[in-house]
C-alpha positions as CSV (number, residue, x, y, z in Angstrom):
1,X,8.4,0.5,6.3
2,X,9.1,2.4,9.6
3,X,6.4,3.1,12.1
4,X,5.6,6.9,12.7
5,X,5.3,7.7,16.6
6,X,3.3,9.9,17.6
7,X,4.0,13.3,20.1
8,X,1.3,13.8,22.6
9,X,1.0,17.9,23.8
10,X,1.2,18.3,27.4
11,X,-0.7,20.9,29.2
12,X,2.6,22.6,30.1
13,X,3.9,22.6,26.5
14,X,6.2,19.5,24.4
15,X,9.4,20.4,22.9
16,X,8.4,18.3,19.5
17,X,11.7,18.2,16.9
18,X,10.7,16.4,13.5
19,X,12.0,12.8,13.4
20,X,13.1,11.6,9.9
21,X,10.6,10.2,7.3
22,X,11.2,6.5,5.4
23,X,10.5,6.4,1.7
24,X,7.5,4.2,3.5
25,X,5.8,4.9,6.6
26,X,2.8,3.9,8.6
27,X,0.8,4.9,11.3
28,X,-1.2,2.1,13.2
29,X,-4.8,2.6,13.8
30,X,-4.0,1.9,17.7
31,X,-1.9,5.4,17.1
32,X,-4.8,6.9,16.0
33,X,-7.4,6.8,18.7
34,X,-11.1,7.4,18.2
35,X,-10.5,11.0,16.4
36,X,-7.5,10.7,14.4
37,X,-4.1,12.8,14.4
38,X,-2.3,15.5,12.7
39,X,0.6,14.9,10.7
40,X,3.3,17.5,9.4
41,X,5.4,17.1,7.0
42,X,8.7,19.5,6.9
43,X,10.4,19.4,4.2
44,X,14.0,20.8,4.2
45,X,15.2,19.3,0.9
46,X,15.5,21.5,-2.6
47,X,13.3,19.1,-4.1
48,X,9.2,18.7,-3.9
49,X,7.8,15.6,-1.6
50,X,5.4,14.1,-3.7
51,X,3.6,11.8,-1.3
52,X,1.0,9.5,-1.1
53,X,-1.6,8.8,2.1
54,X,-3.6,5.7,1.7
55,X,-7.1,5.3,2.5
56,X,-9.0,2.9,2.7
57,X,-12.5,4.3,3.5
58,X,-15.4,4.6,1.5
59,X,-17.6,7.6,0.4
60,X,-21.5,7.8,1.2
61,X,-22.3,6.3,-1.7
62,X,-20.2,3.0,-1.0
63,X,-17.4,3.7,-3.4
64,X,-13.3,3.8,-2.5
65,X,-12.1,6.3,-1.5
66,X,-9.0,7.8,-3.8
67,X,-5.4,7.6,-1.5
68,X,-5.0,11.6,-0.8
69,X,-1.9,12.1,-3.5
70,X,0.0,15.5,-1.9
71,X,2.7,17.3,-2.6
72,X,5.1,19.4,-0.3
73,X,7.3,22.1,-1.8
74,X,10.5,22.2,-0.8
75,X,11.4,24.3,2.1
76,X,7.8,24.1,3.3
77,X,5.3,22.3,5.7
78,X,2.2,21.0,5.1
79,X,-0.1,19.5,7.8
80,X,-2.6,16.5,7.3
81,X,-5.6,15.1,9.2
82,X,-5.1,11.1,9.7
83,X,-8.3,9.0,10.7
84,X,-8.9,6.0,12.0
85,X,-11.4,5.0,9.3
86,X,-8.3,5.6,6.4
87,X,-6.8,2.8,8.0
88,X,-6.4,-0.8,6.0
89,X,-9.1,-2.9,7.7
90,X,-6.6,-6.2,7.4
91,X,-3.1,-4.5,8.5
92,X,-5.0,-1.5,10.8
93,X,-2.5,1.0,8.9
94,X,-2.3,3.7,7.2
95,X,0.7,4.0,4.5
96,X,3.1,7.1,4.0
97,X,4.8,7.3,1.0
98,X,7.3,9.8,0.1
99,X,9.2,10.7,-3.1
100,X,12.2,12.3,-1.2
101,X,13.5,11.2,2.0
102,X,16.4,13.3,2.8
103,X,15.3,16.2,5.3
104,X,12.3,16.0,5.3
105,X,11.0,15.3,8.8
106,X,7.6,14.6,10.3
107,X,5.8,15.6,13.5
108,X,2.2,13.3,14.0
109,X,-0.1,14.4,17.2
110,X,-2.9,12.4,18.4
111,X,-6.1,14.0,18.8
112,X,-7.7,11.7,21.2
């Protein structure tokens, strides 16, 4: 598993470039903040990034929630919000998976 760090924009602009994805990742609830953060995915390979974002939340009525089960097409992006309440309550994390690894990058911004 590799830890995702996060880009925080500046008033003045950030010069963000994607950093590499594992065939695991995780972003830490400490990461995350009160509101959450935005995660993109750019995939550069030929092949779909099927993907898998746990979650570990619960609906109103109490039940699970389902892990959000995406897919990126190749030569595309796809952005995703990240909260802290998606995190695992044990390991404060939420899990990344990805079906392809090979360019396909990821840029994660805080929201607060």
């Amino acid at each position: 598993m590799a830890a995702m760090t996060p880009t925080a924009p500046t008033r003045a602009g950030t010069v963000v470039t994607g950093s590499p994805v594992a065939a695991s990742d995780t972003i830490a609830v400490s990461v995350l903040g009160s509101l959450g953060a935005i995660l993109e995915i750019l995939n550069g390979n030929a092949s779909p990034d099927a993907m898998t974002i746990s979650d570990a939340s619960t609906t109103p009525s109490g039940a699970a929630a389902a892990a959000n089960a995406p897919s990126v097409t190749n030569a595309t992006n796809k952005v995703f919000i990240v909260t802290p309440r998606m995190a695992d309550p044990t390991t404060g994390l939420v899990t990344i998976t990805h079906s392809v690894t090979a360019t396909v990058t990821y840029k994660l911004y805080p929201l607060g």
